[in-house]
N, C-alpha and C positions, 0 to 999 in steps of 0.2 A: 504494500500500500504506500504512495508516495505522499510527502510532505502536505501537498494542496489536499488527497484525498481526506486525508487525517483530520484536515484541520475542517474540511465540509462535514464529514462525520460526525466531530464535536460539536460542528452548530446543528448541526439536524437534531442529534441529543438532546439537546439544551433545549431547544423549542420543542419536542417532544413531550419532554418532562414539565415544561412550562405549561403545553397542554393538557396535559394529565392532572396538573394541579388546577387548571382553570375549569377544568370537566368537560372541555371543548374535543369530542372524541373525532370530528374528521380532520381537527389539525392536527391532532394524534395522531391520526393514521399517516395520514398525508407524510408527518413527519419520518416515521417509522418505515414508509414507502422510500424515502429517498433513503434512509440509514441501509434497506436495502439494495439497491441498486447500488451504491458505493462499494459495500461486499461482493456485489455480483460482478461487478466489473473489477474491481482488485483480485475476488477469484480467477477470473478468465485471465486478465491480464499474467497471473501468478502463473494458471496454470499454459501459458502460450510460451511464457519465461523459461518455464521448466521444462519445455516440448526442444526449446531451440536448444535449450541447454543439453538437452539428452541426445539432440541430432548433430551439437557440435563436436560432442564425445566421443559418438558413433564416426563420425569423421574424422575426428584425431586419431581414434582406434585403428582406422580402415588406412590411415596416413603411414602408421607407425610401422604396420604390418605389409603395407605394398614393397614388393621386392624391387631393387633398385633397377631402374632402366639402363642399356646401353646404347649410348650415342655411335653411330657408325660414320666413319669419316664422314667427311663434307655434310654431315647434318646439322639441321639447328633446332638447338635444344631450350624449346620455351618453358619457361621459369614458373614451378608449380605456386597455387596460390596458399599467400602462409598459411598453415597449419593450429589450427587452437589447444594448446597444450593439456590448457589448465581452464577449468569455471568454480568463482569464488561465488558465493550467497553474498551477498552486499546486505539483506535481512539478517541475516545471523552474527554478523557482526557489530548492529547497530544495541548497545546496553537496553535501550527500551522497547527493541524489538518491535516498534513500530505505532506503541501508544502511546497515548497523549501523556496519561499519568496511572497511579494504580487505580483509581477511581474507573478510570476507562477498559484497562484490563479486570478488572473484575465485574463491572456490567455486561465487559464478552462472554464472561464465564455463565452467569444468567441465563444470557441469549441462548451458549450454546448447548444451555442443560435444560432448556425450556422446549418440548415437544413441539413439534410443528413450526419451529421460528429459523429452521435452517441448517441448526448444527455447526459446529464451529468455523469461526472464519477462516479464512484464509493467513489471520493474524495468528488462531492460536494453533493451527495446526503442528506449526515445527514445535509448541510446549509440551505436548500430550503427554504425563507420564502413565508408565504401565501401572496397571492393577492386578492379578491373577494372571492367567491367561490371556488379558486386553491388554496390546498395547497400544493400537492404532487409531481407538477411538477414545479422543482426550475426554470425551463428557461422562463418558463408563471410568475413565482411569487418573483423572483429576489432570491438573495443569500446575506446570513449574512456573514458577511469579517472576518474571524479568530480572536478572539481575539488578537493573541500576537501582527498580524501587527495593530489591534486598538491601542498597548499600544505603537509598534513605533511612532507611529504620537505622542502619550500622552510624550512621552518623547523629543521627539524633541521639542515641544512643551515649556520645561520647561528648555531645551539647547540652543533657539534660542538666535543669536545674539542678539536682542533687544528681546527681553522676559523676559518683566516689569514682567510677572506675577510669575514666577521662585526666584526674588526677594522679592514678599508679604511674609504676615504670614496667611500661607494657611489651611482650616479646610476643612474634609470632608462634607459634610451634606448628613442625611442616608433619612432624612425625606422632609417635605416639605419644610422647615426651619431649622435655629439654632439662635439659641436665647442664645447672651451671656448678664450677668451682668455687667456692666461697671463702670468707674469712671466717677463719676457725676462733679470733678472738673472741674473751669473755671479759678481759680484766685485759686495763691500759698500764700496769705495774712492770717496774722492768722486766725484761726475759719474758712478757706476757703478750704484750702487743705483737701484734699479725699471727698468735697461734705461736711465738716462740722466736723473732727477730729482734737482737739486741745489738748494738752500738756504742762502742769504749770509747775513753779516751786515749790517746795512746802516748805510754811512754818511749822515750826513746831507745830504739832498737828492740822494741817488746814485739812476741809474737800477740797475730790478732786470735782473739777466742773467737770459737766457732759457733754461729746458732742456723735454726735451721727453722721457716715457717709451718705449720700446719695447719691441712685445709679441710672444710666439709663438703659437702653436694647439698644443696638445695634442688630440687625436681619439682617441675610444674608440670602435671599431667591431667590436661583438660578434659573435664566434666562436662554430659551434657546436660541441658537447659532448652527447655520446650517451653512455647505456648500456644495455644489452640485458642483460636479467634472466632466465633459465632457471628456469623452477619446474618439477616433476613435479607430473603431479594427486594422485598420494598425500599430496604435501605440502599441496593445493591442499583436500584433504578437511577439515583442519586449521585453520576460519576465525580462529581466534586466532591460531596459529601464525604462520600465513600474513602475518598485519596485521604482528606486527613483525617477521618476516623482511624483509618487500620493503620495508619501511620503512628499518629497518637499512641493509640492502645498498644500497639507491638511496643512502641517505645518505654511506653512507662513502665508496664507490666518487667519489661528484661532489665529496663534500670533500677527497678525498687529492688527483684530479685537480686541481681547483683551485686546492689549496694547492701542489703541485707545479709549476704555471707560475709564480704570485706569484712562488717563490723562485728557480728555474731555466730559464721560458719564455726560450724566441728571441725573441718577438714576430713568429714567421714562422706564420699561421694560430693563436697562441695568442696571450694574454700577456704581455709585454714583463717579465720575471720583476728581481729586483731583482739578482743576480749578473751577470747581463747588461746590465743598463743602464749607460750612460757615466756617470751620477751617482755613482754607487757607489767607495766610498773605501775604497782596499786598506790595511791598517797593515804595514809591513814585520816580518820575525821580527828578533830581539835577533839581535846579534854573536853566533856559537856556537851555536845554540840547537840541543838534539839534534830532529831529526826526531820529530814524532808527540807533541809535547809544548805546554804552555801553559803561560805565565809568566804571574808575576802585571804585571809588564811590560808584558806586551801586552795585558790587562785593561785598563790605567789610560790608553795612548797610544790605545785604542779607542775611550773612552769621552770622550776628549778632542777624538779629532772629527767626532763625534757633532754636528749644532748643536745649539746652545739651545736652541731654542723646541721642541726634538725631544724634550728629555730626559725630560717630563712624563709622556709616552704613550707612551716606548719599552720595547722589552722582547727580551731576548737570546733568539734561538731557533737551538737548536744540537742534533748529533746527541748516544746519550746516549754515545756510547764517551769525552766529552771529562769527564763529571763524576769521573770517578777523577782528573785533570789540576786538579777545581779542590779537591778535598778536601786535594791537597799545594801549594796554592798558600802562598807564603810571600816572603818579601823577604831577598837574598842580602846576606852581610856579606863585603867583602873585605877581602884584608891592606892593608897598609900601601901598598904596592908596586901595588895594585889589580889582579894578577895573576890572583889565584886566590881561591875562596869559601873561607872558613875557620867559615863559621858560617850563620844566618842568626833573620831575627824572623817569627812568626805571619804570618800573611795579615789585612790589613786589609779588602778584598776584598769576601770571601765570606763568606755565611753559609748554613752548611748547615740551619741552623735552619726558616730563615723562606726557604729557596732566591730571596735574593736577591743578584745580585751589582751592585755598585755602585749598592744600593738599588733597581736595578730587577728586576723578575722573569724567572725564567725557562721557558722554553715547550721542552720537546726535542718536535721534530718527525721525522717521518723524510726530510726533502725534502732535510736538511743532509748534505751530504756527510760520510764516516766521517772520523776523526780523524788529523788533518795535511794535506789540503785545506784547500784554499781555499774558504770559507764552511762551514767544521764550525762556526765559531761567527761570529752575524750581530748586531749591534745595530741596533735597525732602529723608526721609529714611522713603524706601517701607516696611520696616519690621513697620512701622505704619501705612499702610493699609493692611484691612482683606480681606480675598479673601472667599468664600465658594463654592466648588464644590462638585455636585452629581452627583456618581460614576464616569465613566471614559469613553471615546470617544465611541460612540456606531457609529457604520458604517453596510449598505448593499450597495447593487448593483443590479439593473434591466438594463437589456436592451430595456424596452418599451418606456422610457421616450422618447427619440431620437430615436429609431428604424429607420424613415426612412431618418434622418442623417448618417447613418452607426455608432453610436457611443452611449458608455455606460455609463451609470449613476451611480458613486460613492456618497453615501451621507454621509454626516457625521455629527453628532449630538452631541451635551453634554451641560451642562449646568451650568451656573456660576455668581458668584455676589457677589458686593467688596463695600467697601466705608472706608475712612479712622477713625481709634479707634477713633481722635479726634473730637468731637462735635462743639465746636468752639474754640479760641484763647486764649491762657494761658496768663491772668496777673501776675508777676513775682514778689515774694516777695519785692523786691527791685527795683521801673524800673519803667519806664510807655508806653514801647512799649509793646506788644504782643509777646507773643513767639508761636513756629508752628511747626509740624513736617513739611511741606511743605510751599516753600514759591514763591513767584513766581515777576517779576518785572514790575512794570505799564508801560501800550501803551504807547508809544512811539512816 
């Protein structure tokens, strides 16, 4: 179907649908008459494409196998006409396969599972996948969804509002796994750092001591992750609609999932989520502290151990029931006696202005547990947990699933798996608390 056809296609649609909603049923039809004929001649045309294409093959065939001529003196030898080596599909290489959008590819899917309205166009013919013993007929064996609108969903995905995952340090994986080397460090004390790499000074003519690193594997071996999208064909009449509903929904749905291992996976068939990992560094509550509350206290002992190198790229992601906890954050004044509060100063903290707390920002997710749990509020930089994914969002479409719900089946599939670089909790050359890329505050 070429660009012009397309683009008459979609207005025929669109007045269609307009008619349908006005209750105006011959401009309905009417419309529906030309959405046909655009098929019908995109058909024809396709299949007159594919006639030339099979006769130019047959010709290259019959070129390749005719036995060479001999020219006998004084003859003249006229010059055969080129030969067709090769025919490329120019449709098959187009990402959107020749719709306008998913909205438009999924009203074909309708049409072509709808009795008597023609059966698949000429657009979705080259998608058909098999089902049983069917493969030829895409409306019995469902339809593979265009790539490009697979990579809309992939990208939204990695632009969603909360889309922890868009923030990891992301690796393809081509195979069943990937397998990186790591740093075996646990403790930044001499002879400790990099797993066992030490550094003298040296006196004169001293032989050097020898150290030697030690290293782990970390492995990310991607999980799959499904969702199964219900449309009605009423809705499915609707090709705009349509486009950014299953866009939407595939999006949100694989970004909450996602996000909700990052922060809380077992790492059992998911994830390795960051509240679950051994790295992960708990701050204790103050002496007294009433339940279901935030001090500014435990704002400043959170943020302290945090590592360094962490502080640049981090960012506090917490549920919102805790933002009324930081609007009264404030520094207590005691008596003499250090008894009891008799006063107190502002919060140095926070600012409700610019929503950052200890200069860095904040993210409310809903993956944080409610306020006074353990991780309602997380400090945390995602560029120290790994993420591995293989390939990129794979999607079809049947209509059997629900058949006789009147509605069709989106599926969408890909696979993925994270856990954070660190193994467990950095001893600090200097210090005796822990340091952590992620840190998170005790129940409450």
């Amino acid at each position: 179907m070429t660009p012009e056809q397309i683009k008459q296609r979609a207005e025929w649609l669109a007045k269609a649908e307009a008619a349908n909603t006005a209750g105006d049923a011959k401009a309905f039809d009417d419309a529906m008459a030309a959405v046909d004929k655009i098929d019908a001649d995109a058909k024809a045309e396709q299949e007159a494409a594919d006639a030339a294409a099979t006769r130019a093959a047959r010709l290259a065939q019959a070129g390749a196998q005719r036995p060479a001529r001999t020219v006998q003196a004084g003859a003249v030898d006229v010059p055969r006409a080129p030969q067709i080596s090769a025919v490329r599909d120019l449709a098959a290489e187009n990402p959107t396969r020749g719709f306008a959008n998913l909205g438009h590819f999924a009203a074909e899917i309708m049409r072509a599972c709808t009795p008597g309205a023609g059966g698949p166009s000429a657009l979705l013919a080259p998608l058909s996948a098999g089902q049983g013993m069917n493969q030829a007929v895409g409306s019995e064996g469902g339809f593979l969804v265009p790539q490009q609108f697979s990579d809309q969903i992939w990208d939204g995905l990695n632009q969603a509002n909360q889309s922890l995952y868009g923030m990891c340090d992301q690796y393809p994986v081509d195979g069943d796994s990937l397998t990186f080397p790591a740093n075996a460090e646990t403790s930044r004390a001499n002879g400790s750092r990099y797993g066992g790499v030490r550094a003298y000074w040296l006196s004169e003519a001293a032989q050097i001591a020898k150290s030697q690193p030690k290293f782990r594997q970390v492995k990310l071996e991607p999980q799959g992750l499904a969702a199964l999208v219900y449309v009605t064909d009423k809705l499915l009449r609707n090709a705009r609609a349509m486009d950014a509903y299953l866009t939407r929904a595939a999006t949100d749905e694989i970004s909450f999932v996602v996000g909700d291992a990052i922060v809380n996976g077992d790492g059992v068939g998911k994830p390795l989520g960051l509240l679950a990992s051994n790295s992960l560094v708990t701050v204790s509550k103050e002496a007294g502290q009433a339940n279901g509350t935030i001090l500014q206290a435990n704002i400043s002992k959170m943020f302290a151990r945090l590592h360094p190198r962490c502080r640049a790229n981090a960012v506090w992601l917490h549920n919102v029931d805790i933002e009324p906890q930081l609007d009264a954050l404030s520094t207590p004044v005691k008596n003499v006696a250090g008894t009891e509060n008799v006063g107190g100063i502002g919060n140095n903290v926070w600012s409700a202005e610019s929503r950052l707390l200890k200069g860095r920002p904040l993210m409310p997710i809903e993956y944080c547990p409610s306020i006074g749990s353990k991780g309602d509020l997380i400090l945390v930089d995602l560029k120290s947990y790994a993420v591995g994914l293989r390939s990129a969002i794979e999607s079809a479409v049947s209509m059997h699933l629900r058949f006789d719900y009147a509605e069709q089946a989106f599926r969408f599939i890909f696979e993925i798996d994270g856990q954070p670089w660190l193994k467990d909790p950095l001893t600090p050359y200097r210090g005796s608390n822990t340091l952590s890329s992620h840190v998170a505050l005790e129940a409450r």
